[in-house]
C-alpha positions as CSV (number, residue, x, y, z in Angstrom):
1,X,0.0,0.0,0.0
2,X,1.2,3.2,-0.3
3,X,2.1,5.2,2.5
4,X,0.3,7.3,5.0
5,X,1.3,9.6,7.9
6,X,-0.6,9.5,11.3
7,X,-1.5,13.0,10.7
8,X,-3.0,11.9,7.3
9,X,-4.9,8.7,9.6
10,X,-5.8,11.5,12.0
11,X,-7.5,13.3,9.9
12,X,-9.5,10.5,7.4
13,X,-10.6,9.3,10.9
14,X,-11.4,12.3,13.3
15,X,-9.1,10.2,15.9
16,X,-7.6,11.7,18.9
17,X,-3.8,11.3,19.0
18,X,-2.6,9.6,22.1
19,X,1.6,9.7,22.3
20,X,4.3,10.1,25.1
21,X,6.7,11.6,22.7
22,X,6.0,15.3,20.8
23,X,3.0,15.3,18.8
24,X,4.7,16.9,15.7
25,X,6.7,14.2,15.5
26,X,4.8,11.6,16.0
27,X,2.3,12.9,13.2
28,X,4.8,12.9,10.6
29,X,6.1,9.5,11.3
30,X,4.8,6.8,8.3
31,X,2.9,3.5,8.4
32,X,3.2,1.3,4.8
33,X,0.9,-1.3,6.8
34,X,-2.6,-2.3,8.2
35,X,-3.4,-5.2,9.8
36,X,-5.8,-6.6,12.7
37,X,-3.1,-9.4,13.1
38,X,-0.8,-8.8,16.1
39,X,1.3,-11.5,14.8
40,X,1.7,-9.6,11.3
41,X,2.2,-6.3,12.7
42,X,5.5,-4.1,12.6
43,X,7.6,-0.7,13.2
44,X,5.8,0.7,9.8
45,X,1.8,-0.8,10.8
46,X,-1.6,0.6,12.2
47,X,-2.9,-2.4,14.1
48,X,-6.6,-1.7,14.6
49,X,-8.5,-3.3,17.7
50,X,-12.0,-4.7,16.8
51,X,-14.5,-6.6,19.2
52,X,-15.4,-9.8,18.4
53,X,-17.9,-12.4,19.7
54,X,-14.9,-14.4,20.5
55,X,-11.8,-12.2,20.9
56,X,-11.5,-8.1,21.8
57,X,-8.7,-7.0,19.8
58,X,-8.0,-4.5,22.3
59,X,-6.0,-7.3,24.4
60,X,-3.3,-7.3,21.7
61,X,-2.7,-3.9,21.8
62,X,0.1,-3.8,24.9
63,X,1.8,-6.6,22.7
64,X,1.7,-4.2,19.5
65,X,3.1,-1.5,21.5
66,X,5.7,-4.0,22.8
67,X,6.9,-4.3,19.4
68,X,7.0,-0.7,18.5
69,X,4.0,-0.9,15.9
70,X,3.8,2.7,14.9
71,X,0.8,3.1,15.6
72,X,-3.0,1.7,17.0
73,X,-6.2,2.7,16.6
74,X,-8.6,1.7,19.2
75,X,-12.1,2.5,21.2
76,X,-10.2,2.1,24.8
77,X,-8.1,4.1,26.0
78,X,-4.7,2.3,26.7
79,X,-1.2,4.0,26.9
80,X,1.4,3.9,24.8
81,X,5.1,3.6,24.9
82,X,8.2,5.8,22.9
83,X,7.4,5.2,19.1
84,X,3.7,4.6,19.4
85,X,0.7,6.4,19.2
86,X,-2.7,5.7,20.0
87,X,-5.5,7.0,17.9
88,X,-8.8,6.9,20.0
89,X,-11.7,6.6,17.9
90,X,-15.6,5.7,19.1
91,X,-16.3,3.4,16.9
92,X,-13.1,1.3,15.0
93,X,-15.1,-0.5,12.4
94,X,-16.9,3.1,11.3
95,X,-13.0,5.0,11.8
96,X,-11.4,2.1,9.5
97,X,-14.4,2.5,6.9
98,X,-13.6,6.2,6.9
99,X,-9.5,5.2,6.4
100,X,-10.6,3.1,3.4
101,X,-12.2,5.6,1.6
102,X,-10.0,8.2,2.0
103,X,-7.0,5.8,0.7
104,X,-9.6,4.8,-2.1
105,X,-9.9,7.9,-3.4
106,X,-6.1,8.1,-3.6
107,X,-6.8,6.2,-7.0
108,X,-8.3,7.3,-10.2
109,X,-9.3,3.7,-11.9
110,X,-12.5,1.9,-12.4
111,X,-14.0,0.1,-9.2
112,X,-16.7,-2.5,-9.9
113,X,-18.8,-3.6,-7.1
114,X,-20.5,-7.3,-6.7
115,X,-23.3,-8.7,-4.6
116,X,-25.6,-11.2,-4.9
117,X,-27.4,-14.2,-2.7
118,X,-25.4,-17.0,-4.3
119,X,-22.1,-17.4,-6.3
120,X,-20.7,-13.7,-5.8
121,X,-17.4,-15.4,-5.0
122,X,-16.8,-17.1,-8.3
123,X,-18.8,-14.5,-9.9
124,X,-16.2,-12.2,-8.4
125,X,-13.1,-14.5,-9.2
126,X,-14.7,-15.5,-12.8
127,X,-14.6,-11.4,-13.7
128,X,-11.1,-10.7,-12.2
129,X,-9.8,-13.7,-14.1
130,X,-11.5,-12.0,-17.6
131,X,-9.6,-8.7,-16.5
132,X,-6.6,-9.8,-15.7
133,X,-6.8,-10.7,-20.0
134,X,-6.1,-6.8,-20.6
135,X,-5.9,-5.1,-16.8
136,X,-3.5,-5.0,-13.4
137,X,-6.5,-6.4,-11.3
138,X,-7.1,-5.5,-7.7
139,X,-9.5,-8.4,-6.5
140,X,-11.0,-9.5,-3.0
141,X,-9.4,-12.6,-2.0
142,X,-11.9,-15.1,-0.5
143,X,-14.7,-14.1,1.1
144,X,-13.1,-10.6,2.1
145,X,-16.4,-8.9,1.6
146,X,-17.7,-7.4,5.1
147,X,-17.0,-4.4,7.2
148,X,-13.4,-5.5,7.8
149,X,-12.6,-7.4,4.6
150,X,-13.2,-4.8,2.0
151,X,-11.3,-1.7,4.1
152,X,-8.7,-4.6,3.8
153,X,-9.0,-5.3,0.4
154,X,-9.0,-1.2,-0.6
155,X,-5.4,-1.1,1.3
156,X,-3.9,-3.5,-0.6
157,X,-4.4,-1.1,-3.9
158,X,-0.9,0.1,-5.3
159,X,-0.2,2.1,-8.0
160,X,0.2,-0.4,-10.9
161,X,-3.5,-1.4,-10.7
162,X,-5.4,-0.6,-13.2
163,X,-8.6,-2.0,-12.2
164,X,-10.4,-2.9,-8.8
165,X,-13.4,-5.5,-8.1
166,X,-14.7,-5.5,-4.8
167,X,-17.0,-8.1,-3.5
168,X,-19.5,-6.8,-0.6
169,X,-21.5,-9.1,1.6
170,X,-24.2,-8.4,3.9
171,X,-27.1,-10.2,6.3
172,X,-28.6,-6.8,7.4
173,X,-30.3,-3.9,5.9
174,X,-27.3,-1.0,5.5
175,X,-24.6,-3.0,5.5
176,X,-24.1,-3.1,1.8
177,X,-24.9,0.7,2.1
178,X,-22.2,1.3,4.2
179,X,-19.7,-0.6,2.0
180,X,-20.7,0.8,-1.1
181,X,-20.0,4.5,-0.1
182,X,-16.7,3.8,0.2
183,X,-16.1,1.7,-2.8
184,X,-18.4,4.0,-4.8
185,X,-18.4,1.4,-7.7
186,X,-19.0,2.4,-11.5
187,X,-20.3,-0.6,-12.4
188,X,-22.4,-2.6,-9.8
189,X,-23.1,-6.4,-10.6
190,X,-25.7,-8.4,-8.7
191,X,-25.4,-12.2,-9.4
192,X,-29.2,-13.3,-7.9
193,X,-31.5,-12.8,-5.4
194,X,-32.1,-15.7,-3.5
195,X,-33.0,-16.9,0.5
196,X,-29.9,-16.4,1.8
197,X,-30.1,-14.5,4.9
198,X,-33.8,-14.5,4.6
199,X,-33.7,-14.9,8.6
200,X,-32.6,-11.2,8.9
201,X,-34.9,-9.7,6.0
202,X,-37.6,-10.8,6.3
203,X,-38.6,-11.8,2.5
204,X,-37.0,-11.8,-1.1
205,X,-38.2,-8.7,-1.5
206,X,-36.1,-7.6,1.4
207,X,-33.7,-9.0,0.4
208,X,-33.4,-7.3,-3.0
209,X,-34.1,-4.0,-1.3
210,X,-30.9,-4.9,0.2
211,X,-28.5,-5.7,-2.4
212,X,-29.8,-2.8,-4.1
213,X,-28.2,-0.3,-2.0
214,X,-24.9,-0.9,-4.2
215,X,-27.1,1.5,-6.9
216,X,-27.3,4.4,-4.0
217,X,-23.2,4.9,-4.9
218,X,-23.2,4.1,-8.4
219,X,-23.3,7.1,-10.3
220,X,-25.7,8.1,-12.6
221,X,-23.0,7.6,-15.9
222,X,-22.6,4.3,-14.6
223,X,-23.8,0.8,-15.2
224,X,-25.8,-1.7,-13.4
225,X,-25.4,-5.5,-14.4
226,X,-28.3,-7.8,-13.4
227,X,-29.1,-11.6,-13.8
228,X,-31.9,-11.5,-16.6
229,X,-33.4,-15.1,-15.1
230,X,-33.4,-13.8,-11.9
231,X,-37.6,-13.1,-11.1
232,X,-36.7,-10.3,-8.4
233,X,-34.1,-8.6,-10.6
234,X,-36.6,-8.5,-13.5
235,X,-38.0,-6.2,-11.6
236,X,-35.8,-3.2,-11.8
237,X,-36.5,-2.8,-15.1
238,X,-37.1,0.7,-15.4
239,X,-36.7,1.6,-12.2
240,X,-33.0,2.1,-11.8
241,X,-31.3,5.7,-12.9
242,X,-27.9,3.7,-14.4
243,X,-27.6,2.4,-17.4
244,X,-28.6,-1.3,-17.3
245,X,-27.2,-4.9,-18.7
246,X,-28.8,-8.0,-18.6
247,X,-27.1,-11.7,-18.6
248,X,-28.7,-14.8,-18.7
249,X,-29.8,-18.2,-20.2
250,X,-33.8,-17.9,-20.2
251,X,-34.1,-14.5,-20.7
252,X,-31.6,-13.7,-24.4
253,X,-31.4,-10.2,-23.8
254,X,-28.1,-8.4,-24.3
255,X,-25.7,-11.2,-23.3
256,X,-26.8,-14.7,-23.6
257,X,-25.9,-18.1,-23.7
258,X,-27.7,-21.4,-25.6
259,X,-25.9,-25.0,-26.4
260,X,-25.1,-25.8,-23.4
261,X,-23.3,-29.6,-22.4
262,X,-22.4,-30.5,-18.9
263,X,-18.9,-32.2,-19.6
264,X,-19.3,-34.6,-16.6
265,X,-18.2,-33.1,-12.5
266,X,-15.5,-30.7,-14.3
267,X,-16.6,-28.7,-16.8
268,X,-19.2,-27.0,-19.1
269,X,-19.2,-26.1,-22.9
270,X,-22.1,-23.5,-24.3
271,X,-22.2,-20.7,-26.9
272,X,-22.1,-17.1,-25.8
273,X,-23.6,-14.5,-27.6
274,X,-22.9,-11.2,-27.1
275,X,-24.0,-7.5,-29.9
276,X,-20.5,-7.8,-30.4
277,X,-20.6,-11.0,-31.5
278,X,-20.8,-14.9,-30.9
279,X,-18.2,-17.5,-29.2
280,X,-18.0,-21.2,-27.9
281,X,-16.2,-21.2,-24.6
282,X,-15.2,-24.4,-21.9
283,X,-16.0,-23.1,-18.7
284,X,-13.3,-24.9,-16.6
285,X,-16.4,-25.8,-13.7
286,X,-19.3,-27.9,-14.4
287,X,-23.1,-27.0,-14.1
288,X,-25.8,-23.8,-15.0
289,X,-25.0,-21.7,-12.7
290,X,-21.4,-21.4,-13.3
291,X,-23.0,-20.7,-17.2
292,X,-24.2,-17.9,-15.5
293,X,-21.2,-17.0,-13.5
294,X,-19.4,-16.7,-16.9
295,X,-22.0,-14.8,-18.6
296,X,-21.6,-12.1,-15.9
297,X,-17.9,-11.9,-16.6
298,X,-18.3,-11.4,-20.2
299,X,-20.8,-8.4,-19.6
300,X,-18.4,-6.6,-17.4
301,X,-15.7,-7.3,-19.4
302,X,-17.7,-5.8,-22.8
303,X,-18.2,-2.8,-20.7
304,X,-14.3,-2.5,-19.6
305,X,-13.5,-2.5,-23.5
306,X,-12.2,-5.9,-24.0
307,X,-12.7,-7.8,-27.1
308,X,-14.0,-11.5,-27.6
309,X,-11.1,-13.1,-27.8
310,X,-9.7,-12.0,-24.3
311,X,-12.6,-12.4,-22.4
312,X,-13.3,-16.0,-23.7
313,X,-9.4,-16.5,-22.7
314,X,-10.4,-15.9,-18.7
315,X,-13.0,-17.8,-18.6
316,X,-11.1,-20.7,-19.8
317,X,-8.2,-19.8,-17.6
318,X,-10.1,-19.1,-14.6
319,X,-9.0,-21.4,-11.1
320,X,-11.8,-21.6,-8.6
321,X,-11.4,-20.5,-5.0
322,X,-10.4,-23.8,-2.6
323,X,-13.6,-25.4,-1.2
324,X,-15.9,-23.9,-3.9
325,X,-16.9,-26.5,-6.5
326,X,-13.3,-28.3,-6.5
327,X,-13.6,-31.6,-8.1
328,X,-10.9,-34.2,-6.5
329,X,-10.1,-37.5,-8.0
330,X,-8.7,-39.3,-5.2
331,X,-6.3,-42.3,-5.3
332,X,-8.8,-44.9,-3.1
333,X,-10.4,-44.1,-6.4
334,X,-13.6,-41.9,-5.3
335,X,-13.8,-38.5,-6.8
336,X,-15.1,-35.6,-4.1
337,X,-17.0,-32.5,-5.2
338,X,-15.5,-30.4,-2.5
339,X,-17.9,-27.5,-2.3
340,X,-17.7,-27.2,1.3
341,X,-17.6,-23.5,1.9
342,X,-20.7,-22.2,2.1
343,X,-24.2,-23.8,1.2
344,X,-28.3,-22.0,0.9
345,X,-31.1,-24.3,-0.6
346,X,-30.2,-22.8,-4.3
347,X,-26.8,-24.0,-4.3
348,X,-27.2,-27.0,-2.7
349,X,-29.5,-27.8,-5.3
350,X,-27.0,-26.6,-8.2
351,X,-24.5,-29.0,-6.4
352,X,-26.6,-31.8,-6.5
353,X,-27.5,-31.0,-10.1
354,X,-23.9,-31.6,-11.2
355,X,-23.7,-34.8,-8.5
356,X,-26.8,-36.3,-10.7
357,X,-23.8,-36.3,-13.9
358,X,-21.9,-38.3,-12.5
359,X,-20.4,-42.0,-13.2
360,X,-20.6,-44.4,-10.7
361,X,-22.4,-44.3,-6.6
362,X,-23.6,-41.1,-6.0
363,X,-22.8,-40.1,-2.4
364,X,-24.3,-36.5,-0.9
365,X,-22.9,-35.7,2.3
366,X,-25.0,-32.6,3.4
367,X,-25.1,-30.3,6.4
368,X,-27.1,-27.6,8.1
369,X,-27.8,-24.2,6.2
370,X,-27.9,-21.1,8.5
371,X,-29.6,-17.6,8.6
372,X,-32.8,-19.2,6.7
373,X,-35.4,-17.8,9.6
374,X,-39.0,-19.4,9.7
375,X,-38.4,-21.5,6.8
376,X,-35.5,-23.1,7.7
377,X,-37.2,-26.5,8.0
378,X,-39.2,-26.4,5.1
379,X,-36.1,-25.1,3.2
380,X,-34.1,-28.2,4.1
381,X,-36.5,-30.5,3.1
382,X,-36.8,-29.5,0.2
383,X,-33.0,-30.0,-0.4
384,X,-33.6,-33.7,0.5
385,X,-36.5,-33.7,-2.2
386,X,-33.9,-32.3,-4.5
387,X,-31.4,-34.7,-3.9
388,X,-33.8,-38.0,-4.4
389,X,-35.4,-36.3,-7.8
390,X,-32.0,-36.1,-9.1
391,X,-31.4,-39.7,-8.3
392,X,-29.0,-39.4,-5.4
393,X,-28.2,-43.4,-4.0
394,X,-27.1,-42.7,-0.4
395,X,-27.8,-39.5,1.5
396,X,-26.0,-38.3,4.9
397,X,-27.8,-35.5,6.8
398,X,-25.5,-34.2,9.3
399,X,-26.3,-30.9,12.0
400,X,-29.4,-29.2,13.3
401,X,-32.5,-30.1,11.0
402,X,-30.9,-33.2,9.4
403,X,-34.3,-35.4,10.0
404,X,-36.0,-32.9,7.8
405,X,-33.7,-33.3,5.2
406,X,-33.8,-37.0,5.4
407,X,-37.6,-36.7,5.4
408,X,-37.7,-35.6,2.4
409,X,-34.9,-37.5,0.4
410,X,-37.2,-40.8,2.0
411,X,-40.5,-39.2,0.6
412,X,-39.0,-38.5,-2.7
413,X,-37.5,-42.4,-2.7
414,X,-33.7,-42.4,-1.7
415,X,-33.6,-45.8,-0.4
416,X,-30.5,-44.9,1.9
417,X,-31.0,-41.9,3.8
418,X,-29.0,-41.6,7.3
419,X,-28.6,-38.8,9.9
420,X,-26.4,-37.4,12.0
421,X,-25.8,-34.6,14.7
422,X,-22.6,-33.8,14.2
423,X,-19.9,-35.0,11.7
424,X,-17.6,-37.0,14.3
425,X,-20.9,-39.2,14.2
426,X,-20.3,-39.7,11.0
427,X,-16.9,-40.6,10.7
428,X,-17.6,-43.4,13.1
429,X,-20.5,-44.9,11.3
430,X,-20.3,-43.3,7.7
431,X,-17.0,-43.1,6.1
432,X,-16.7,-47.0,6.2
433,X,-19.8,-47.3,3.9
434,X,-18.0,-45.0,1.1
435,X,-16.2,-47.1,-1.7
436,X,-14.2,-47.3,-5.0
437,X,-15.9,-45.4,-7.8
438,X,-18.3,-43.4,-5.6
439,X,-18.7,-39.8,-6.5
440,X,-19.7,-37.8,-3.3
441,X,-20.9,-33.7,-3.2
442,X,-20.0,-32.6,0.5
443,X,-21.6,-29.4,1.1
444,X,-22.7,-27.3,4.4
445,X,-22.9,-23.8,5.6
446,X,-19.1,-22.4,6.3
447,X,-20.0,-22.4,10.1
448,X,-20.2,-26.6,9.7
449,X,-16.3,-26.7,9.0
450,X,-16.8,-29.4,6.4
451,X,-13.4,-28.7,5.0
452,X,-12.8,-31.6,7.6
453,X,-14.5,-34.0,6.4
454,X,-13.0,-33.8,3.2
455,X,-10.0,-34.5,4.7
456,X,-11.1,-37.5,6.7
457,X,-12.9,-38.7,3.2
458,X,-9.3,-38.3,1.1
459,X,-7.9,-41.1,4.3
460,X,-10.6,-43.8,3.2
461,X,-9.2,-46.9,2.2
């Protein structure tokens, strides 16, 4: 990142300078460095302090000062020693928003902002990697999309980037608000509106009321990108002040995609089309929705100038994120579809989708899906109805509101349907039962950790 004084932090964040030394000095000293890591902080970092549910960062401070961090910005008053300062703030979350768009505005080059109920990582990672064709790419790694992430994300800009894309998150109404002030994007993509997070807003149209509050910072020159197939986002046509581009599969409005093949668990063929013209493309992922994914990517990549050739070369080069769709073949000779990092009832069912195209067994090992309110239950049976209409031979329901999952796997026919509370229950009973030449989708909400069982699945014998 580039540099900034503590006078320069001061100021961005109204913060009260806290020193033993003289105050001129200490404001022109220089931090290169911002971090919420004690472990990764240094002579030139800020370390900010944030409360967690688990962990105050505020304990960590006495350990920064220790190693002569140049400064920390924190809510509690706590003193520091020769060659730190404090910077008291009210609120640190609000003061490091405040940091991130004044160090934002430090750069003059497109910012594209992306939201959306399901897939905005890989939609995210799918239109970095069609950048990257023609542009120095600032993207959010992983899910670095909240009210820490993207601050985060904005610091890492230097001055060869050329082009920024910033995912923003939310379960709550003026979170993506908040996030979008700063990022002030000039093109804002949503990918769907779906159920996820239903629990905090109440309905879909909630939900879309949410996600819309990207458009509050786009400017009026700019564009908005929306999912064609998508029944809420249909609605905006219209009713938005930005120019607007559609992408879908039903709907063949401006970009659009027909012929398409599911090329087993790995990949997917179709033919784009586009007004500037027509292309066949491999998406390196398999299923619809990552059809989709792709067809986002090309839109934003039309409207950053890039021709047909380039963009088709990212989507064929593009590497999904670890956990999200990976297929493993494994040498006990079962192949995983590792999609353990987040789950809602519409990607579980595009999971099991691509499980239904496989060869051989095929195994679902499924897990409790949070923030879905009142409907929860009904929610996670129809996942299990899913996975037996698809023709899914042996079902595991593991965490809070398995049996209504299995309920409805049994009603739909799965003859092999077994539940679970937690997943060291499973290892005990259910890893023995997988064998050579199954094919098995493990998927849960993040907060399930599923990554483990993955890793007690790739020990099978």
């Amino acid at each position: 990142m580039k540099k900034m004084t503590i006078r320069e932090i001061m100021q961005a964040t109204e913060a009260q300078v806290i020193s033993v030394e003289a105050l001129d000095e200490v404001l022109e000293r220089t931090i290169s460095h911002i971090t919420q890591s004690s472990k990764e902080a240094g002579k030139d970092s800020l370390f900010f302090a944030i409360q967690g549910e688990r962990l105050d960062g505020h304990q960590f401070i006495g350990e920064c000062f220790e190693k002569g961090v140049a400064a920390c910005l924190s809510s509690k008053v706590i003193a520091p020693k020769k060659g730190s300062a404090l910077l008291l703030v009210p609120d640190v979350k609000k003061a490091l928003l405040k940091l991130a768009a004044h160090y934002k505005n430090k750069f003059h080059i497109p910012f594209i902002g992306i939201t959306g109920s399901v897939g905005k990582t890989t939609t995210k990672d799918m239109v970095a990697s069609v950048l990257a064709q023609k542009y120095e790419v600032l993207f959010t790694q992983g899910n670095y999309n909240n009210d820490i992430g993207v601050p985060l994300t904005l610091f890492r800009l230097e001055e060869h980037h050329e082009i920024a894309v910033i995912e923003m998150g939310m379960n709550h109404f003026g979170e993506i608000h908040a996030l979008a002030e700063v990022v002030r994007p000039q093109l804002g993509l949503i990918s769907n509106v779906g159920v996820a997070h239903i629990e905090y807003l109440g309905s879909r149209e909630g939900i879309l009321k949410a996600k819309c509050e990207m458009f509050d910072f786009v400017p009026l020159d700019g564009v908005a990108i929306l999912n064609a197939d998508n029944d809420m986002l249909v609605t905006l046509e219209g009713k938005l002040p930005q120019k607007l581009r559609w992408f879908g599969l039903e709907n063949k409005k401006d970009v659009y995609a027909d012929n398409l093949q599911v090329l087993g668990m790995e990949k997917t063929s179709c033919h784009v089309h586009t007004q500037e013209g027509s292309f066949a493309v491999v998406i390196p992922l398999p299923g619809e929705h990552m059809v989709l994914n792709a067809l986002s990517a090309v839109t934003v990549g039309l409207e950053m100038g890039m021709n047909l050739g380039e963009i088709k070369a990212g989507i064929e080069n593009f590497v999904p994120t670890k956990n999200r769709m990976n297929v493993m073949k494994l040498e006990n000779g079962i192949t995983v579809l590792n999609d353990v990092y987040n789950a809602n009832p519409i990607s579980m069912k595009a999971s099991l989708n691509i499980l239904a195209n496989a060869q051989g067994r095929k195994v679902a090992i499924l897990g409790f899906m949070g923030e879905l309110g009142e409907q929860a239950s009904q929610m996670h049976e129809e996942v299990g109805a899913h996975a037996a209409e698809k023709g899914i031979d042996l079902l595991f329901c593991i965490g809070k509101l398995n049996d209504y999952m299995a309920q409805g796997a049994k009603d739909g026919g799965v003859k092999e349907v077994y539940c679970f509370d937690s997943q060291e229950d499973f290892w005990s009973f259910g890893l023995s039962r997988l064998k050579k030449g199954d094919a098995i989708l493990v998927k849960a909400s993040h907060s399930m950790a599923f990554e483990k069982t993955v890793e007690k699945i790739q020990g099978v014998n």
